[in-house]
N, C-alpha and C positions, 0 to 999 in steps of 0.2 A: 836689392836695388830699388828705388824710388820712382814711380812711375811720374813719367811727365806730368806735369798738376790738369792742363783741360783731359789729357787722353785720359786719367784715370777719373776724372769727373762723368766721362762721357760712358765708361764705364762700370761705375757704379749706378747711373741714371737710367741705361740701358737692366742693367743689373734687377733694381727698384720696378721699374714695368714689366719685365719676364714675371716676378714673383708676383706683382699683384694683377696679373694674365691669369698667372698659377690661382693664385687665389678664387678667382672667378670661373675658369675653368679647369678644374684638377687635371688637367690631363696634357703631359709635356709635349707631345706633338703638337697637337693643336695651340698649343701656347704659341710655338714657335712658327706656325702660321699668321696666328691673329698678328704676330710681332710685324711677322714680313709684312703684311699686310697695311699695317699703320705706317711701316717705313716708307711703302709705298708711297701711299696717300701724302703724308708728308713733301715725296719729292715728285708730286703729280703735276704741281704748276710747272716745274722745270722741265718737264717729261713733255708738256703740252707747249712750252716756249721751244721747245728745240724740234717739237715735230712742225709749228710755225714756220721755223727758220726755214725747214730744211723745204716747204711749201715756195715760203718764197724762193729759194733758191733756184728752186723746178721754172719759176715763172720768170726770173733774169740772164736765165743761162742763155736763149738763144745772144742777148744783149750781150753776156760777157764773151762769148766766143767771136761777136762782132769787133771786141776791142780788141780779144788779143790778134786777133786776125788785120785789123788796121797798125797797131802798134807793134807789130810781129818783131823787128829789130827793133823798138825800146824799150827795154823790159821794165827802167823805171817808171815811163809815164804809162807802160800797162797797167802797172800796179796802181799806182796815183788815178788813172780813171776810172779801174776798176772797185777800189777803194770807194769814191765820190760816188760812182752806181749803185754798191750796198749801204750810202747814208741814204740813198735818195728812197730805196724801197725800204728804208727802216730793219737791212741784213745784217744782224751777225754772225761773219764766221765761224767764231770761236764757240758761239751758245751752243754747239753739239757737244761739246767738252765738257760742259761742267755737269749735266747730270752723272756722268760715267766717274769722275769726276771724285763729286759728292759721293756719290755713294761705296768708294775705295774704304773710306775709317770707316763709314757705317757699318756696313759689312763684314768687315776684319773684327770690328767692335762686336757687332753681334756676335761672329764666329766664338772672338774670344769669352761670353757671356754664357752660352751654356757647351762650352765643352771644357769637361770634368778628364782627372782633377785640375784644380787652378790655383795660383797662391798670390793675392787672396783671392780667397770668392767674393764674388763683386754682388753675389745676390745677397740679401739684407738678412743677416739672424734674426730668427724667432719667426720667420715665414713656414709656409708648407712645402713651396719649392724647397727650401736651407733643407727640410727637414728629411726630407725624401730623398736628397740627393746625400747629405752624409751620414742616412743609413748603410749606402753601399758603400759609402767612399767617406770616410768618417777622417778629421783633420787630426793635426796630432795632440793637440788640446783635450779630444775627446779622446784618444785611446788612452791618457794617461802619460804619452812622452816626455821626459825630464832631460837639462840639459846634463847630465851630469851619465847618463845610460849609455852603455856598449851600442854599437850596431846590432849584434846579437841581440838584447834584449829587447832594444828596438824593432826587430820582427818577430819576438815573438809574440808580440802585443797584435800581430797581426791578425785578423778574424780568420777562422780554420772553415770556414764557408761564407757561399754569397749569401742575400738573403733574397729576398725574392721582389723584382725589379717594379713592384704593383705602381708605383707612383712615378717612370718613369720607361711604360712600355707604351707600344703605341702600333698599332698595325702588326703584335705579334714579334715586335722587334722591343728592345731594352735600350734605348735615344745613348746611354752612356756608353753603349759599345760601337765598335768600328765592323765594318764590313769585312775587313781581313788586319788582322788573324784573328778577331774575336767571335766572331757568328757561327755559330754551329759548334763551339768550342767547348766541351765540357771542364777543360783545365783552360779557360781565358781568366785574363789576371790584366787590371791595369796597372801602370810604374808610377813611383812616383820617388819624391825624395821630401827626405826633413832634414832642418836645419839641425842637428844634434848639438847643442854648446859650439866647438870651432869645427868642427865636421859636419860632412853632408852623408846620410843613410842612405843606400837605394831599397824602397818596398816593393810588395804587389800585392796588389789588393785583387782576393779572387772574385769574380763578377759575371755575373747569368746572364749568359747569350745566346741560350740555347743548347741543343748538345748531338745536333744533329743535321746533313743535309738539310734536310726542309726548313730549317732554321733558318736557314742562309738566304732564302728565296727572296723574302720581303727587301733586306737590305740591296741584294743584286736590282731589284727592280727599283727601287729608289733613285739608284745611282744610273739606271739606265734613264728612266725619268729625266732625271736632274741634267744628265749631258740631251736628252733632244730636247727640251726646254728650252733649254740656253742656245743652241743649235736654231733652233723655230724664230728666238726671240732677233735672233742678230739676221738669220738671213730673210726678215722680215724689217730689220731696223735697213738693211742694204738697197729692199724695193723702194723704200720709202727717200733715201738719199737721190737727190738727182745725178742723174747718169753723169759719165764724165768727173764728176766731184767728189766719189768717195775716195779716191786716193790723196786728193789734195784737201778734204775736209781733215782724212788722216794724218796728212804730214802737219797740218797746224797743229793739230793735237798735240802732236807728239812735240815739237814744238813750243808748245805755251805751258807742256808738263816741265819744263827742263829750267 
C-alpha cells in the first residue's frame, strides 16, 4: 500500500536526520535524544505563544467572569462580548491547541522512524544507522528472498542467532527490543512478514535482549521515567492554565479537533 505522499515525505525527512544524528553521534540512544530535542526547539515559538495566551488569560478572567455574570441569561451576547474582550487583549482561545496539536504526526512520525522492523525503512541506505540496524533485522533483499520460494524456505534463510546489538544498545538495553516480552529474554525473536510473489511469509528474527532479570531493569526504569515525565509535564502545563479555564480551554480543543 502507498503511503500518503507529505506523510511519507515527512518520513523519510525524519528518516534522513535520525541517520545523519547517527552519523555524528554513533550511538542510537542518544540520536534519539538529540531528535527530541530539535523537535522541540523547532515547536518552541508555539510552546512560548501558548504559555502567552494562557498569561493573558490569567489577567482577563476576573473581566470574563464580570460578563458572564452581567449577561448570565444571554448566552449569545456573553459570547459576542466575551469574544470582543479576547481581540481587545490580543487572546487566543484556541492557541493552547495547536502545539499538542502539531506535535500528534511529529511524534507518531518519529515513533514510526526508528522502531524496527518497518517496510520501508525510511532511514537512507548506505548509512551507519541502515547498516547496524539490518545487521539484526536484515530485509529480504539481503537474505536472499525470491518470489518464486515456499514459506519454508523462506525461514530458513532465517539467521540461527542474534548478533550482538553494539550499534544499537544504550544504557545496557538493545533500543530494537521491547520492554515485554523481549528483555531479559534469551529466546526474544522479532515478527515480521515478507511479501513472497502472491503470499505473505510470517518470520522471526532472533534478537539480544538480554538473557536475564537484571536485564529488564534498565527498560522498566525507562518506562517509569517516561510516565512521570509526562505526568510532571501536564500537571505543570495545569498550574500554568488559569483557574476556572482548563475545562473550557479543553472543550474547545476538542472541539476545533473535529
Amino acid at each position: 500500500m502507498t503511503a500518503f505522499a507529505p506523510w511519507q515525505g515527512l518520513l523519510d525527512g525524519l528518516g534522513w536526520v535520525v541517520a545523519q544524528i547517527y552519523s555524528v553521534i554513533p550511538n542510537f540512544g542518544v540520536t534519539i535524544i538529540v531528535l527530541t530535542i530539535l523537535i522541540r526547539l523547532v515547536l518552541l515559538p508555539l510552546g512560548i505563544r501558548q504559555i502567552r495566551s494562557m498569561q493573558h488569560m490569567q489577567i482577563i478572567q476576573p473581566k470574563v467572569k464580570q460578563i458572564q455574570t452581567k449577561y448570565k441569561g444571554n448566552k449569545q451576547r456573553q459570547q459576542e462580548e466575551i469574544m470582543k474582550l479576547y481581540r481587545e487583549y490580543g487572546v487566543n482561545p484556541f492557541s493552547g491547541c495547536w502545539p499538542v496539536l502539531l506535535q500528534f504526526p511529529i511524534l507518531i512520525a518519529m515513533y514510526s522512524i526508528v522502531r524496527f522492523p518497518q517496510h520501508p525503512i525510511h532511514v537512507p541506505e548506505g548509512t551507519e544507522l541502515y547498516a547496524v540496524v539490518v545487521e539484526q533485522i536484515p530485509p529480504a533483499d539481503a537474505l536472499g528472498v525470491t518470489a518464486d520460494m515456499s514459506p519454508e524456505e523462506v525461514r530458513a534463510l532465517m539467521p540461527d542467532a542474534s548478533p550482538t546489538p553494539s550499534g544499537t544498545s544504550f544504557l545496557g538495553m538493545n533500543l530494537l527490543c521491547q520492554a515485554y516480552p523481549h528483555a531479559g529474554n534469551p529466546d526474544a525473536q522479532i515478527g515480521d512478514q515478507f511479501g513472497v510473489g502472491a503470499q505473505t511469509v510470517d518470520v522471526q528474527y532472533p534478537i539480544d535482549c538480554g538473557d536475564s532479570i537484571p536485564d529488564r531493569i534498565p527498560y522498566y526504569v525507562f518506562a517509569v521515567l517516561m510516565f512521570g515525565t509526562t505526568f510532571f509535564q501536564q500537571r505543570q502545563m495545569q498550574k500554568a492554565s488559569p483557574p476556572g479555564r482548563r475545562r473550557s480551554n479543553s472543550r474547545r480543543c476538542s472541539r476545533s479537533c473535529r
